[in-house]
C-alpha atoms as an extended CHARMM CRD file, in Angstrom:
* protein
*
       135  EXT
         1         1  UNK       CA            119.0400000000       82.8630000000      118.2270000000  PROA      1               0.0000000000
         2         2  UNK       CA            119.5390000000       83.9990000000      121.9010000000  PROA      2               0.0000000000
         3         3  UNK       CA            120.5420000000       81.9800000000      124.3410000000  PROA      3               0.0000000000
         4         4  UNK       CA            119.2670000000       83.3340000000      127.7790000000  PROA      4               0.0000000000
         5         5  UNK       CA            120.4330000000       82.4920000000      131.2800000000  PROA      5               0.0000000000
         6         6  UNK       CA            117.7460000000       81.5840000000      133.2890000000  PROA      6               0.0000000000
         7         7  UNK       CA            118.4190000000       81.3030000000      137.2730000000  PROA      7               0.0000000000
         8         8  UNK       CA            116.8470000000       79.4090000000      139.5840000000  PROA      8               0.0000000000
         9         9  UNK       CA            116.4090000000       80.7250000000      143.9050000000  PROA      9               0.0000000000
        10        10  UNK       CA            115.6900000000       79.6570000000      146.8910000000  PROA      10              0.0000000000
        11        11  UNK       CA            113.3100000000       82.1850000000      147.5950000000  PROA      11              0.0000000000
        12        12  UNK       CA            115.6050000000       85.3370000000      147.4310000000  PROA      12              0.0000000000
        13        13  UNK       CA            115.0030000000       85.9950000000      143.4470000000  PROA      13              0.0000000000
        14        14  UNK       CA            113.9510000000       89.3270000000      144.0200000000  PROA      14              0.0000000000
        15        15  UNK       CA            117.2100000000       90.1770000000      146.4260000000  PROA      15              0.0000000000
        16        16  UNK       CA            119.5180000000       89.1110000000      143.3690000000  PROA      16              0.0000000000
        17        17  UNK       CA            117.8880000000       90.4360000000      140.7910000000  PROA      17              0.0000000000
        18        18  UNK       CA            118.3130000000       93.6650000000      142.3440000000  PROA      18              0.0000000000
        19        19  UNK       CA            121.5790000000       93.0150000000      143.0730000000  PROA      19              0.0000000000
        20        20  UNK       CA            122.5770000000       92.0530000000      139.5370000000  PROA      20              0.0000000000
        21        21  UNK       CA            121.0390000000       95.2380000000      138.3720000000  PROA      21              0.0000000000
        22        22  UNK       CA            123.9730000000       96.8830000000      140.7510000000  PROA      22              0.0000000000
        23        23  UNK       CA            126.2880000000       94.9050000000      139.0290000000  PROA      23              0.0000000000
        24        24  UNK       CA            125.5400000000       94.8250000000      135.2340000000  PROA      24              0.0000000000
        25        25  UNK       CA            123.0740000000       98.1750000000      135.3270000000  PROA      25              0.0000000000
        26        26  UNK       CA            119.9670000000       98.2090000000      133.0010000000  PROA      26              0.0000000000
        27        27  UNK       CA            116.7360000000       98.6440000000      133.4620000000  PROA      27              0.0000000000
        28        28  UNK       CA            114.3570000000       98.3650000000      136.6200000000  PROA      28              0.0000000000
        29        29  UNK       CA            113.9310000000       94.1060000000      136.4580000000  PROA      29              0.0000000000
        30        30  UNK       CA            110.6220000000       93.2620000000      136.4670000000  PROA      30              0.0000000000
        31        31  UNK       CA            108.8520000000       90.4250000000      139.0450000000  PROA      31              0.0000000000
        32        32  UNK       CA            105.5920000000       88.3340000000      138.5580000000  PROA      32              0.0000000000
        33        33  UNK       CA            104.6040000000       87.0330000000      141.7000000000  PROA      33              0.0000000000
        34        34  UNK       CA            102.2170000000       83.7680000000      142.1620000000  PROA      34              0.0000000000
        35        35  UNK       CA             99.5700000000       86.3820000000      143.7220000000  PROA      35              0.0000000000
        36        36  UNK       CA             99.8140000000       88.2750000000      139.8430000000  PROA      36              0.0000000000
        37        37  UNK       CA             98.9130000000       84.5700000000      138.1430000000  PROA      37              0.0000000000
        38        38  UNK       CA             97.2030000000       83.4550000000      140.8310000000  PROA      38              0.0000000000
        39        39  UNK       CA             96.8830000000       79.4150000000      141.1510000000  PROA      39              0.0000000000
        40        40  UNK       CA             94.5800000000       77.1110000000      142.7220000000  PROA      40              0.0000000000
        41        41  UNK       CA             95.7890000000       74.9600000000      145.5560000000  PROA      41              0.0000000000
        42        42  UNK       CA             98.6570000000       77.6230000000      146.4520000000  PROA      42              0.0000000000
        43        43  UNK       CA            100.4800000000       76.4690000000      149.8030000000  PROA      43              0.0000000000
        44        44  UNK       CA            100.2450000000       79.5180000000      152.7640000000  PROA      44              0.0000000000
        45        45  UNK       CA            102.9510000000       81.4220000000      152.1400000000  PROA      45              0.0000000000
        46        46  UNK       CA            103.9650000000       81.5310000000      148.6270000000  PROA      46              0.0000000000
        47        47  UNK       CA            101.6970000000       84.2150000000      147.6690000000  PROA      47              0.0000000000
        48        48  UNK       CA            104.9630000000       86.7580000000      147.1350000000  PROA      48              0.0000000000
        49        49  UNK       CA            107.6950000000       84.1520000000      145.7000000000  PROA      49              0.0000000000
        50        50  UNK       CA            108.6330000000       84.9460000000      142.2970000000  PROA      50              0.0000000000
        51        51  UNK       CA            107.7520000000       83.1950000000      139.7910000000  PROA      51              0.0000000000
        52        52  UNK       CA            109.6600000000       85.1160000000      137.0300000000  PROA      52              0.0000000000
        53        53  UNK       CA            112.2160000000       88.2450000000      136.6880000000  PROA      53              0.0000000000
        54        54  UNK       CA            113.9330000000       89.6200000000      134.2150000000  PROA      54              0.0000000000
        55        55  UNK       CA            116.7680000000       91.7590000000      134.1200000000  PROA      55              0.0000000000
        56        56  UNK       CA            117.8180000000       93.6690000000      130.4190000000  PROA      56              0.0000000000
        57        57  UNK       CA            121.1480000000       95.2080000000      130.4560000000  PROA      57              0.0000000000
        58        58  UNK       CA            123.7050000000       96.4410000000      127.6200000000  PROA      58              0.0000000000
        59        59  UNK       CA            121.7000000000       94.2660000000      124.8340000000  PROA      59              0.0000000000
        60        60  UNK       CA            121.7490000000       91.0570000000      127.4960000000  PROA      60              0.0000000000
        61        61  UNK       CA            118.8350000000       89.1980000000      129.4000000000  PROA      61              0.0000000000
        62        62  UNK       CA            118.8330000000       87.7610000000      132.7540000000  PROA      62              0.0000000000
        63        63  UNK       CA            115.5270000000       85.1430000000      133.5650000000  PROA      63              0.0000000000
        64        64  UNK       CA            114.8820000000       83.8590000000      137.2750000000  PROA      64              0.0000000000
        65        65  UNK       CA            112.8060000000       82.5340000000      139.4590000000  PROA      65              0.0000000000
        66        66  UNK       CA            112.2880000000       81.1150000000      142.7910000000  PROA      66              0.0000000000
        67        67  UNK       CA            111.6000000000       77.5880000000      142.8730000000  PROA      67              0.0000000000
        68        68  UNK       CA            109.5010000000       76.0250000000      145.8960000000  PROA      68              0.0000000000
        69        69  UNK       CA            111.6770000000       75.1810000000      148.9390000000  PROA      69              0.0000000000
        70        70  UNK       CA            111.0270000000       71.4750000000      147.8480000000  PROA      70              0.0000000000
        71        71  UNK       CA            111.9590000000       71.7410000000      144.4030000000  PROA      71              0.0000000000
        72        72  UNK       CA            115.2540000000       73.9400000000      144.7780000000  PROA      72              0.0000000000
        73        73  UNK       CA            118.7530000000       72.1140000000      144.0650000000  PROA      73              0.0000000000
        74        74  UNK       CA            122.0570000000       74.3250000000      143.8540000000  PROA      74              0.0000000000
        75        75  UNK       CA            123.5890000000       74.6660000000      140.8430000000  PROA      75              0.0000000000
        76        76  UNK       CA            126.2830000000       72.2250000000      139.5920000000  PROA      76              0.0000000000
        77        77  UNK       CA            128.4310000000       71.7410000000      136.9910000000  PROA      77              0.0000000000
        78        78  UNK       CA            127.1550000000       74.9810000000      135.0340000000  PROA      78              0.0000000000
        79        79  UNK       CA            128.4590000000       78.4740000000      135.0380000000  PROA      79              0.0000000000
        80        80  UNK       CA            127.5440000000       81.8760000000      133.6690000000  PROA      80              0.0000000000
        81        81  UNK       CA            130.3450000000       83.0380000000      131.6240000000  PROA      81              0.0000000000
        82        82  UNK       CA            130.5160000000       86.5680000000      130.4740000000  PROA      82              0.0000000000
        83        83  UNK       CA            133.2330000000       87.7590000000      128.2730000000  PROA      83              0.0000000000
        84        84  UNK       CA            134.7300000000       91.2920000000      128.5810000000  PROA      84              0.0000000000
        85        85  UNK       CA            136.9900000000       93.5260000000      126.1620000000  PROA      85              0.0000000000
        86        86  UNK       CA            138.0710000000       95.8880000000      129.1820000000  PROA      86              0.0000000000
        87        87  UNK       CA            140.0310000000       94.4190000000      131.8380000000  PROA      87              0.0000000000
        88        88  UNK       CA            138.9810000000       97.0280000000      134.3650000000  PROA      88              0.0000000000
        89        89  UNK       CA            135.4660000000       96.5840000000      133.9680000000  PROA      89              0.0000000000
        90        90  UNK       CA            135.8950000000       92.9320000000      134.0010000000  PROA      90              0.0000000000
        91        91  UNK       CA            138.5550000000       92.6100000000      137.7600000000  PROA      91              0.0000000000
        92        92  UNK       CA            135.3630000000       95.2340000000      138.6760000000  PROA      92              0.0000000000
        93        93  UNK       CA            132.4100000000       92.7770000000      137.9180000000  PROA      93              0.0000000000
        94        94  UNK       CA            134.4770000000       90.0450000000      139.5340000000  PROA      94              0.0000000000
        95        95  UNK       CA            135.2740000000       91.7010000000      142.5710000000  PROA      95              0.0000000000
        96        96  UNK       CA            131.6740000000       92.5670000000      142.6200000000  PROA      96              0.0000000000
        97        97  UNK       CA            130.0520000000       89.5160000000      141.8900000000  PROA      97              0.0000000000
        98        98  UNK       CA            132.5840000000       87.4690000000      144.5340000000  PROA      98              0.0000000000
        99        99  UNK       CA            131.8310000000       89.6480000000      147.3040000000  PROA      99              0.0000000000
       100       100  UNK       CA            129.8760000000       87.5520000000      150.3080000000  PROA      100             0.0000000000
       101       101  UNK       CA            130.1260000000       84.8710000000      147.7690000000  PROA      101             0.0000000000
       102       102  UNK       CA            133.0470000000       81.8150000000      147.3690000000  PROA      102             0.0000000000
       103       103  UNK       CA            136.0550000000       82.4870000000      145.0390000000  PROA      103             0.0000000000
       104       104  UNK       CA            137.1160000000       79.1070000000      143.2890000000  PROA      104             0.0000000000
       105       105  UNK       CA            139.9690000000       80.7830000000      141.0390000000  PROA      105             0.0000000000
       106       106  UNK       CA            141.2330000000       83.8990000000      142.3240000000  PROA      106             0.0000000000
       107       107  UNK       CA            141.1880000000       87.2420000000      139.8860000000  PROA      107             0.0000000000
       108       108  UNK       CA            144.6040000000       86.9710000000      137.7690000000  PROA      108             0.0000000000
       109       109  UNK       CA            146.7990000000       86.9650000000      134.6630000000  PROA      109             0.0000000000
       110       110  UNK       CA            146.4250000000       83.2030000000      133.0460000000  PROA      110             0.0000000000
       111       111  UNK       CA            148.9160000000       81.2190000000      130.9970000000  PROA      111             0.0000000000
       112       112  UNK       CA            146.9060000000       81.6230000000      128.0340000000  PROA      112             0.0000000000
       113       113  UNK       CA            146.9960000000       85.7620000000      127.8590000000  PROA      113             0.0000000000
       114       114  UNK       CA            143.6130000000       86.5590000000      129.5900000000  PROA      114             0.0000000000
       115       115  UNK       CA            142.9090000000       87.5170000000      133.1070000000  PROA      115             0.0000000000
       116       116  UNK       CA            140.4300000000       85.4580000000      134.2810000000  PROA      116             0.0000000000
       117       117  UNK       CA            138.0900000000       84.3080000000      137.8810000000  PROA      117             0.0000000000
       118       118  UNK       CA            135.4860000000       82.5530000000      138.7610000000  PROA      118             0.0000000000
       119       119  UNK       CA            133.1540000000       82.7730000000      141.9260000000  PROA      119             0.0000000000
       120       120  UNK       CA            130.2280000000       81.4100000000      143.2570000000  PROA      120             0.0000000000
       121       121  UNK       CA            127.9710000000       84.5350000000      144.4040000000  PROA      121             0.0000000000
       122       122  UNK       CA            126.1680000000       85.0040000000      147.4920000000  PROA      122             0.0000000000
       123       123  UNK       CA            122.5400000000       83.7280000000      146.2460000000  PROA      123             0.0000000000
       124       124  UNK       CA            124.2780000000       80.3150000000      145.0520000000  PROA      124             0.0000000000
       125       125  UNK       CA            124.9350000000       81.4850000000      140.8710000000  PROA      125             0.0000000000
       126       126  UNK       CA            128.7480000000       80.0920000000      139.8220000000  PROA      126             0.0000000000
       127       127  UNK       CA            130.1810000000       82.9520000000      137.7180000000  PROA      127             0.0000000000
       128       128  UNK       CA            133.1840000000       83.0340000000      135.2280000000  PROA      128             0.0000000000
       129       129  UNK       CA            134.4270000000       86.2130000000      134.3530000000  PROA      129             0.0000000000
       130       130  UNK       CA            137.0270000000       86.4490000000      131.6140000000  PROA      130             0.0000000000
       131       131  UNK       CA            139.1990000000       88.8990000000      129.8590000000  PROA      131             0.0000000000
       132       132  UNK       CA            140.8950000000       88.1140000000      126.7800000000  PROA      132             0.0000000000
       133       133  UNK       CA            143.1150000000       90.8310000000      125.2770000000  PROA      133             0.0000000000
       134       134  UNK       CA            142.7360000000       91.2080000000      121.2820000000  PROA      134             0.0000000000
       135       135  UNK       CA            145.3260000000       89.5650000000      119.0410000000  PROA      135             0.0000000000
């Protein structure tokens, strides 16, 4: 079993997808558009939204999409949590993933031994980004 993220935009899919690849590295992500499947009764306009991406990095998958102005709700109550063994590449992807974004914990030492954030990113995804030293 996998369990795969899958992210939902309001129209800028292809702008964080790209960005992500900054972040994490991997391969090139790839986009299907609605003009690649094309659809009947398409509304003007949504010829170029993206209707999938996928980003592959370091044995990981990312899955996206834009979703149709309507249709688009932020997310709540959910996070993508990644789990690091290096606590410089972790503060790294933290300070990364926070920038032009909203910090809700702050980068730091915790009570229970692990240096931990979390952050909201710029294109609306709630990250949690933890380091937990081996015992």
């Amino acid at each position: 079993m996998n369990i795969v993220p899958y992210l939902n935009f309001d129209g800028n899919c292809r702008e964080a997808f790209q960005f992500y690849r900054e972040v994490f590295g991997g391969e090139e992500p790839s986009f299907f558009t609605n003009e690649d499947v094309p659809m009947d009764n398409l509304p003007a306009g949504m010829e170029n939204m993206v209707i999938h991406a996928q980003l592959t990095f370091e044995g990981q998958t990312l899955m996206g999409c834009d979703n149709p102005p309507d249709w688009y709700e932020a997310p709540r109550s959910i996070s993508v949590s990644i789990q690091l063994s290096d606590p410089d590449r972790a503060s790294k992807l933290f300070t990364a993933l926070a920038e032009d974004g909203q910090v809700s914990m702050p980068w730091g030492e915790q009570p229970w031994g692990a240096q931990f954030g979390m952050a909201t990113d710029r294109f609306g995804i709630p990250w949690m980004i933890n380091f937990e030293p081996a015992s």
